[in-house]
KOLMIPA-419623 format. One record per residue (C-alpha): residue in three letters; x, y, z. Coordinates in nm, 3 decimals. Example, Ala and Ser with C-alpha at 12.3 -4.5 7.8 and 13.67 -1.06 7.14 Angstrom:
BEGIN
{Ala, {1.230, -0.450, 0.780}}
{Ser, {1.367, -0.106, 0.714}}
end
This chain:
BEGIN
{Unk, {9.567, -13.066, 8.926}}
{Unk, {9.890, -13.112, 8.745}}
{Unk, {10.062, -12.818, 8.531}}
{Unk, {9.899, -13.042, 8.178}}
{Unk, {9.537, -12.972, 8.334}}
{Unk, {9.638, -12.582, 8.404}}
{Unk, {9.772, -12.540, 8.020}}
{Unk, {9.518, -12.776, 7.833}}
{Unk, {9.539, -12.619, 7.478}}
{Unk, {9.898, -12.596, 7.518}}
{Unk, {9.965, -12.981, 7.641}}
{Unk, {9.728, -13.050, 7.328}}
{Unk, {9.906, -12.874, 7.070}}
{Unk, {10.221, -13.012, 7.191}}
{Unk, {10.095, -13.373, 7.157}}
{Unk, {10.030, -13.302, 6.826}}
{Unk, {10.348, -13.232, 6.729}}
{Unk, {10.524, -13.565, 6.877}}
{Unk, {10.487, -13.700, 6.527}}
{Unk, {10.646, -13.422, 6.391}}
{Unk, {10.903, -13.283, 6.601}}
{Unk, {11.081, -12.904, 6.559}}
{Unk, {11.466, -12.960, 6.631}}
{Unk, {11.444, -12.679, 6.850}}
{Unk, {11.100, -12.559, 6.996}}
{Unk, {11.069, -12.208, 7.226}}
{Unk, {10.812, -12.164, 7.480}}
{Unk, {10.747, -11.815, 7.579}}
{Unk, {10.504, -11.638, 7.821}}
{Unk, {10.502, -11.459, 8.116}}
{Unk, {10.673, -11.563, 8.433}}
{Unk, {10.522, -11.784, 8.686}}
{Unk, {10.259, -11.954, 8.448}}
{Unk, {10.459, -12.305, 8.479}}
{Unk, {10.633, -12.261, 8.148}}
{Unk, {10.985, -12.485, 8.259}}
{Unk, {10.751, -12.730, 8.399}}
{Unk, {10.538, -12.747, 8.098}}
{Unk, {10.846, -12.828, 7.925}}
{Unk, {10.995, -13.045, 8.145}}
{Unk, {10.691, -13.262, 8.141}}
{Unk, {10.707, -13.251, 7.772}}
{Unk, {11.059, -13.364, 7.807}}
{Unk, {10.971, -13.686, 8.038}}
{Unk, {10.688, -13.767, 7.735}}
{Unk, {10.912, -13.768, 7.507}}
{Unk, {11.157, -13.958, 7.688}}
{Unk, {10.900, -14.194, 7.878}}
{Unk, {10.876, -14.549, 7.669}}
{Unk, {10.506, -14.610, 7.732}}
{Unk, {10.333, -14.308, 7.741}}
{Unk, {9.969, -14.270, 7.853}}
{Unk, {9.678, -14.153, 7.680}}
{Unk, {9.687, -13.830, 7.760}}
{Unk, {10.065, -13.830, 7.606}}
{Unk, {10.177, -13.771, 7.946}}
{Unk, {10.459, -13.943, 8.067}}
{Unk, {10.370, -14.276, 8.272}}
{Unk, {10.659, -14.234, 8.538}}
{Unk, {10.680, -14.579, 8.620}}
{Unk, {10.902, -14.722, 8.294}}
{Unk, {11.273, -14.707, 8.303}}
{Unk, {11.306, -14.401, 8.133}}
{Unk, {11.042, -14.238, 8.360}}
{Unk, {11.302, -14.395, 8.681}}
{Unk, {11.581, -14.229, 8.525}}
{Unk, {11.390, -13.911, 8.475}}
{Unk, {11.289, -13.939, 8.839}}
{Unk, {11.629, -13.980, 8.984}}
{Unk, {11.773, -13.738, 8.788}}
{Unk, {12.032, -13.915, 8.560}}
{Unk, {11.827, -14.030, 8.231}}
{Unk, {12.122, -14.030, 7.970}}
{Unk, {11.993, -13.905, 7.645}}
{Unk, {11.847, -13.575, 7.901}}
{Unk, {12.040, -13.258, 7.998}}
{Unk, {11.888, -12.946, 8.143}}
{Unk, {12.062, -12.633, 8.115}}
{Unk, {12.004, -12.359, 8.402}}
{Unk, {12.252, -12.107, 8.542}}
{Unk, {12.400, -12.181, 8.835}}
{Unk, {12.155, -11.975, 9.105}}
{Unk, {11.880, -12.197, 8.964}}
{Unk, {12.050, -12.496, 9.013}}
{Unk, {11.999, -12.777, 9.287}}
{Unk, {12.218, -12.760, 9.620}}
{Unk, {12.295, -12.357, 9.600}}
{Unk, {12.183, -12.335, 9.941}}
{Unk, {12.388, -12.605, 10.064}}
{Unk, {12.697, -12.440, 9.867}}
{Unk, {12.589, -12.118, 10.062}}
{Unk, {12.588, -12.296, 10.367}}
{Unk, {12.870, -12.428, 10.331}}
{Unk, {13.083, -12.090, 10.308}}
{Unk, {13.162, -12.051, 9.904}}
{Unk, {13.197, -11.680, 9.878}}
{Unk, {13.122, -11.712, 9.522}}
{Unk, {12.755, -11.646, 9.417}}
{Unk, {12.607, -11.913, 9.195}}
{Unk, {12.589, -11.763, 8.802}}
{Unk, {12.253, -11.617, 8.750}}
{Unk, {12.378, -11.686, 8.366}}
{Unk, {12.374, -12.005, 8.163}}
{Unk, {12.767, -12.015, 8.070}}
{Unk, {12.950, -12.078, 7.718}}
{Unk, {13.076, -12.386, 7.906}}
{Unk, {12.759, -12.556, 8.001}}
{Unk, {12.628, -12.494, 7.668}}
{Unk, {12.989, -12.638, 7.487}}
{Unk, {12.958, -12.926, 7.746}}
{Unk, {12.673, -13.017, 7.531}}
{Unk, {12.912, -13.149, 7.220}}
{Unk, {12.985, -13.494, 7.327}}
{Unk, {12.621, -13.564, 7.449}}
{Unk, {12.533, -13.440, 7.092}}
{Unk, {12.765, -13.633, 6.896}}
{Unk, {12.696, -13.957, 7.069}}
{Unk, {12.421, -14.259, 7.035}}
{Unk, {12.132, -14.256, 7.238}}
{Unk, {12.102, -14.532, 7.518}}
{Unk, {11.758, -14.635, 7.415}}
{Unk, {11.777, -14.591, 7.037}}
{Unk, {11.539, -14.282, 7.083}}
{Unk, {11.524, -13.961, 7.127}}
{Unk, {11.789, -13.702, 7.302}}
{Unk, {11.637, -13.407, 7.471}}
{Unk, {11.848, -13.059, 7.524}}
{Unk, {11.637, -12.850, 7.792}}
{Unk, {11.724, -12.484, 7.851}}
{Unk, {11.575, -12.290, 8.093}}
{Unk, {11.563, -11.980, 8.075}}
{Unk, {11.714, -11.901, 7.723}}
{Unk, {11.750, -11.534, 7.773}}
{Unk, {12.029, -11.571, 8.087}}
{Unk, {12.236, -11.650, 7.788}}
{Unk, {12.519, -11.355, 7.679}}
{Unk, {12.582, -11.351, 7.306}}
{Unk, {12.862, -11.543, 7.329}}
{Unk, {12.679, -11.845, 7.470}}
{Unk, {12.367, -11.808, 7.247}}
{Unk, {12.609, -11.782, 6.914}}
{Unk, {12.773, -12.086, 7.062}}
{Unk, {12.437, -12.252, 7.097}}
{Unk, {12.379, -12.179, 6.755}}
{Unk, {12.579, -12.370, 6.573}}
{Unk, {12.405, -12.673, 6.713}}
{Unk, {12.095, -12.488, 6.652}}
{Unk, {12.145, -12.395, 6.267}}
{Unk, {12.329, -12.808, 6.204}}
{Unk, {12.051, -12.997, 6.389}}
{Unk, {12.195, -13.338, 6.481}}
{Unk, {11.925, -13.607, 6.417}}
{Unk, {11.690, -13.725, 6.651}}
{Unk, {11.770, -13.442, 6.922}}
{Unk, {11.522, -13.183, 7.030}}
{Unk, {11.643, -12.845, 7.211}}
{Unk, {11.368, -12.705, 7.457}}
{Unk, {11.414, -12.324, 7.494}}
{Unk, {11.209, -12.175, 7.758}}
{Unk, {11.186, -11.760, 7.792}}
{Unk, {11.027, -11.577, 8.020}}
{Unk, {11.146, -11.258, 7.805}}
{Unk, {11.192, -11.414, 7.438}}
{Unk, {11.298, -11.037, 7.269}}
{Unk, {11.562, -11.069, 7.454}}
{Unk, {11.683, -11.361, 7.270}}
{Unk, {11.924, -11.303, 6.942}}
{Unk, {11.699, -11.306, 6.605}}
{Unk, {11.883, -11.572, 6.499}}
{Unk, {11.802, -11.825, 6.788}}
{Unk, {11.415, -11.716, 6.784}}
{Unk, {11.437, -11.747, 6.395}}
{Unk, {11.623, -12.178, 6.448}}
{Unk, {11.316, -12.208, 6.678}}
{Unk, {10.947, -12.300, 6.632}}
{Unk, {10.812, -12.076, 6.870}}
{Unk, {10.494, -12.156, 7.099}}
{Unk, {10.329, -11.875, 7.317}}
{Unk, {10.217, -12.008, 7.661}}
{Unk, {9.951, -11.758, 7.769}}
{Unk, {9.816, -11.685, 8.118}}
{Unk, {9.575, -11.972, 8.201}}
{Unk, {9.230, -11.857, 8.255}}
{Unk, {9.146, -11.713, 8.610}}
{Unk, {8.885, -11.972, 8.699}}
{Unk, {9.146, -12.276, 8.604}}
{Unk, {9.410, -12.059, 8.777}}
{Unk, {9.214, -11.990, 9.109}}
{Unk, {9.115, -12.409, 9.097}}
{Unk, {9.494, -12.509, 9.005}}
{Unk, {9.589, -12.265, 9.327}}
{Unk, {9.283, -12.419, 9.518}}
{Unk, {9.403, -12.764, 9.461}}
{Unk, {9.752, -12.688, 9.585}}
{Unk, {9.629, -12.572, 9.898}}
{Unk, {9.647, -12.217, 9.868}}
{Unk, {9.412, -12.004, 10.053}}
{Unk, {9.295, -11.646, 9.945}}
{Unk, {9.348, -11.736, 9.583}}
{Unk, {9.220, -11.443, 9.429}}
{Unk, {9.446, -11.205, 9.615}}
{Unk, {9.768, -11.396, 9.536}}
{Unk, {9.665, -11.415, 9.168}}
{Unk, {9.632, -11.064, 9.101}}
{Unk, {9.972, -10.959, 9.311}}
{Unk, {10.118, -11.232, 9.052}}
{Unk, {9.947, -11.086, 8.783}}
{Unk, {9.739, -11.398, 8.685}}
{Unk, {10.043, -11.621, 8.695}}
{Unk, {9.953, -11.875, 8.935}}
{Unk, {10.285, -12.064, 9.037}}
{Unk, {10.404, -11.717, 9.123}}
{Unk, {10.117, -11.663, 9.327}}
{Unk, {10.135, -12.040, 9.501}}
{Unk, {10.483, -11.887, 9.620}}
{Unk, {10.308, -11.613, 9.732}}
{Unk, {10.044, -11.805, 9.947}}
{Unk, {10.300, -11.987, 10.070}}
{Unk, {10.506, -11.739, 10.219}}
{Unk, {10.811, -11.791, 10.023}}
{Unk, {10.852, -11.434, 9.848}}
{Unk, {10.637, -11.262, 10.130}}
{Unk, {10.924, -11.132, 10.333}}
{Unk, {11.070, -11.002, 10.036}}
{Unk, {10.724, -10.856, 9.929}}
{Unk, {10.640, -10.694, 10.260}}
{Unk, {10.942, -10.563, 10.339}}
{Unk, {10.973, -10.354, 9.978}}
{Unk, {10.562, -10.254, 9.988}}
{Unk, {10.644, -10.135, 10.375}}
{Unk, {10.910, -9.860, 10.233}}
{Unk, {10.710, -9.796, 9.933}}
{Unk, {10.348, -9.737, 10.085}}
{Unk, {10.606, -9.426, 10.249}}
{Unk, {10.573, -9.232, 9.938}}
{Unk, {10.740, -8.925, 9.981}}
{Unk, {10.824, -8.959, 10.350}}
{Unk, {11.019, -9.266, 10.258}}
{Unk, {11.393, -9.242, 10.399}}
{Unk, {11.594, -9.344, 10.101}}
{Unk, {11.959, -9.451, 10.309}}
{Unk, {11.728, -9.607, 10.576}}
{Unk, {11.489, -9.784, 10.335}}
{Unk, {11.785, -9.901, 10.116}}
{Unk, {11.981, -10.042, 10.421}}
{Unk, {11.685, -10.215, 10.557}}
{Unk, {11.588, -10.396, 10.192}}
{Unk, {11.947, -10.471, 10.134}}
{Unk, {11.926, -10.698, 10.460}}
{Unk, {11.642, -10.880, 10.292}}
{Unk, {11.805, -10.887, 9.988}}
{Unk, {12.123, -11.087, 10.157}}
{Unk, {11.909, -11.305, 10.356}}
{Unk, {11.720, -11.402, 10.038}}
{Unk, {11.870, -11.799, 9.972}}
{Unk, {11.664, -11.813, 9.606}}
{Unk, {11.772, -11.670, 9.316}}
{Unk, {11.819, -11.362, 9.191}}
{Unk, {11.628, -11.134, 9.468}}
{Unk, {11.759, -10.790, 9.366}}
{Unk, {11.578, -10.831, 9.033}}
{Unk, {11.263, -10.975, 9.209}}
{Unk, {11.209, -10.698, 9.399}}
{Unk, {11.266, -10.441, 9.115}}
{Unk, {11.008, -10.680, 8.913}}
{Unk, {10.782, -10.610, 9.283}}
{Unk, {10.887, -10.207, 9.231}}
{Unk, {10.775, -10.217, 8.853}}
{Unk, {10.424, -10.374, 8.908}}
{Unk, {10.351, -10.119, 9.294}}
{Unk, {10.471, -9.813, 8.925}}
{Unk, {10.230, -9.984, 8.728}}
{Unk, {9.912, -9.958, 8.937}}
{Unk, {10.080, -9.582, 9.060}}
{Unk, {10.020, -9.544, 8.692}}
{Unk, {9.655, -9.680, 8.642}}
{Unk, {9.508, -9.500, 8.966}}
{Unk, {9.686, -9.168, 8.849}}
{Unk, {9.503, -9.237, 8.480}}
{Unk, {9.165, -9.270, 8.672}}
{Unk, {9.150, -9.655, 8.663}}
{Unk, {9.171, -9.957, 8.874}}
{Unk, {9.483, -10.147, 9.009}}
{Unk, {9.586, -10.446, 8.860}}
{Unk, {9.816, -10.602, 9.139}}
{Unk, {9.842, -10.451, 9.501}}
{Unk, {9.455, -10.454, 9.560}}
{Unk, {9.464, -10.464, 9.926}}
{Unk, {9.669, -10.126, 9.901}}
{Unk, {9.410, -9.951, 9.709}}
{Unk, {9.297, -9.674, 9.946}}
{Unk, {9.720, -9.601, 9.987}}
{Unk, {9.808, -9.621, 9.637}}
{Unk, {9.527, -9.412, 9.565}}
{Unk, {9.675, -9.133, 9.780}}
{Unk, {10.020, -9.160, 9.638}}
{Unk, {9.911, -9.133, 9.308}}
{Unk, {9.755, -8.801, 9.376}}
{Unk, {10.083, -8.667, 9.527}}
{Unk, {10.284, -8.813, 9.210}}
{Unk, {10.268, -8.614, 8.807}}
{Unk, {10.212, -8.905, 8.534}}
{Unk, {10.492, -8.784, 8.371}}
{Unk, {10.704, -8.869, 8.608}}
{Unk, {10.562, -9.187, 8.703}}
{Unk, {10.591, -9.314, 8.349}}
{Unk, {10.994, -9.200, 8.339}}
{Unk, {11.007, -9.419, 8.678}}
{Unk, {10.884, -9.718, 8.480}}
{Unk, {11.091, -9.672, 8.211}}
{Unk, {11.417, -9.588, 8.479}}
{Unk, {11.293, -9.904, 8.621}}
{Unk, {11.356, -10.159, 8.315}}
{Unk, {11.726, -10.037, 8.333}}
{Unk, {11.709, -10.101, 8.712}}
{Unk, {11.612, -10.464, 8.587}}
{Unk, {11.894, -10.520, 8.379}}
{Unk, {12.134, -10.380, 8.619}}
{Unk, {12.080, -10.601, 8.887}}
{Unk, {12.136, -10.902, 8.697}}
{Unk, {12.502, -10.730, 8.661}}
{Unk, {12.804, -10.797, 8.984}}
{Unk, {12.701, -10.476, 9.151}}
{Unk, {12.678, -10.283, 9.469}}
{Unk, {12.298, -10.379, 9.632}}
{Unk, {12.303, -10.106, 9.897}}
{Unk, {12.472, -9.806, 9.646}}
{Unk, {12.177, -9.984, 9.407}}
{Unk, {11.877, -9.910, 9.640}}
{Unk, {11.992, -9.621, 9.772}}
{Unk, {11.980, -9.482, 9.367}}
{Unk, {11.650, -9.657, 9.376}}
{Unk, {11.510, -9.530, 9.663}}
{Unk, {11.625, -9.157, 9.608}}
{Unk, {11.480, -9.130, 9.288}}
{Unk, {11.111, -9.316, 9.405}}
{Unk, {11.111, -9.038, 9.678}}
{Unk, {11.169, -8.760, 9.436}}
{Unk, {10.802, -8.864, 9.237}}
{Unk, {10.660, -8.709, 9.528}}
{Unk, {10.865, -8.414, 9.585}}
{Unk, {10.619, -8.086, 9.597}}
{Unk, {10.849, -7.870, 9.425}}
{Unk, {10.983, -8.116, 9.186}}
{Unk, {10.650, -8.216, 9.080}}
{Unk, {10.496, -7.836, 9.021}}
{Unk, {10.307, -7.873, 9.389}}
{Unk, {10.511, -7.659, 9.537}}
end
């Protein structure tokens, strides 16, 4: 099952627009639902010289072959640096620079002479970036000017994970397209397809997203994962130095991107069901930690779970800042401990 049969309505409505193309179109939804490759397929279509039926690219034309090795001409995709091909080799290799987990005003003024020049195949020029909110405001008001004096026959493919994050006036140069969660029942077949066993439990850890919870049944985020729910099942006998120590040895041993702000994004969902079990309901994510989560949630006042949550989005935007990790957990860690504090918390 490719990623057109796991977004159907989407791959549809995109078809229909071939004929009349947006100069810059923004695809936005939650992370993990296949979003980039969505768009990057959409890319190769438009690219791809005999297309099949299904508007699907038919990857075995010249185009497609270009596509394939990387190199098609009238193609760039725009990523920050951390998301980029060969970071682990460039880790490997000693660089004591970390890859850019922003897109850069350079990559996106690199752009101008692809822009202002013909197309190799007297069609169309394609402009993917990916994802649109790791741009600062100088980059996107860079990006803008090619956004607000479209240059014919070129399509820019925004893709956002968090779109409010973007300025107004990029969402507002953009038609915008919301990519929703598939359907469970495609999901758990999509996952089911790829090999992934215990589908169901994955998907609801990724909250329904199902290439996040492919990585998951993979093992690729589980050491990350297991590590963070070990210290956090603790609850108030948690040892914040100890706890933030240990993580930040995961945290440096991580090779993919950005793993300080995945496991904050792991922290926010473990507040979220802390949240629902305290409010009498169900949890939405960590299901096979139920009967714990349950426990802690008894320990913990909702008001000061929902502060956590909220402390938590700053945590977010923090980490994708140069900082300290271990100073960063250790903050992180002290305050989690503190929710379940007797005296603190009126149990005292």
């Amino acid at each position: 099952m490719n990623i057109h049969d796991l977004h159907e309505e989407i791959w549809a409505r995109l078809g229909e627009w071939r004929g009349r193309l947006p100069h810059a179109l923004l695809l936005a939804g939650p992370r993990g639902i296949g979003k980039f490759g969505l768009a990057r397929a959409f890319a190769e279509s438009l690219l791809c010289e005999n297309p099949l039926p299904s508007r699907a690219a038919c990857g075995t034309c010249l185009a497609c072959g270009w596509m394939a090795q990387g190199n098609h001409p009238d193609f760039r995709l725009v990523r920050p640096d951390a998301l980029s091909e060969g970071e682990g080799e460039d880790a490997e290799a000693g660089s004591k620079k970390k890859p850019s987990q922003q897109i850069t005003i350079d990559q996106v003024r690199a752009l101008d002479d692809f822009l202002h020049v013909g197309t190799h195949r007297q069609g169309l020029r394609v402009v993917l970036l990916d994802p649109a909110e790791a741009m600062n405001r100088s980059t996107a008001n860079s990006l803008l000017k090619s956004l607000e004096e479209p240059v014919p026959g070129t399509v820019f493919l925004l893709v956002s994970g968090e779109p409010e994050r973007l300025l107004p006036t990029i969402r507002s140069r953009c038609q915008q397209l919301a990519v929703p969660l598939p359907e469970a029942s495609r999901a758990r077949a999509w996952l089911a397809a790829a090999g992934v066993g215990d589908a169901a439990r994955w998907l609801a850890l990724a909250g329904g997203s199902p290439l996040l919870a492919a990585e998951l049944g993979s093992g690729d985020e589980r050491a990350l994962l297991d590590a963070l729910t070990a210290e956090l099942v603790k609850g108030g006998r948690v040892d914040p130095l100890a706890a933030a120590a240990a993580m930040d040895r995961v945290v440096k041993a991580d090779k993919r991107p950005a793993p300080l702000k995945r496991l904050v994004e792991w922290g926010q969902k473990w507040f979220a069901d802390l949240i629902l079990l305290r409010a009498g309901q169900a949890p939405r994510y960590f299901l096979e930690w139920a009967a714990p989560l349950r426990e802690l949630a008894g320990r913990a006042e909702l008001p000061g779970l929902l502060a956590f949550a909220r402390k938590a989005l700053q945590y977010r935007r923090q980490c994708e800042q140069p900082l300290n990790s271990r100073l960063f957990l250790e903050d992180f860690f002290l305050d989690y401990a503190a929710l379940f504090d007797p005296v603190r918390n009126g149990h005292g």
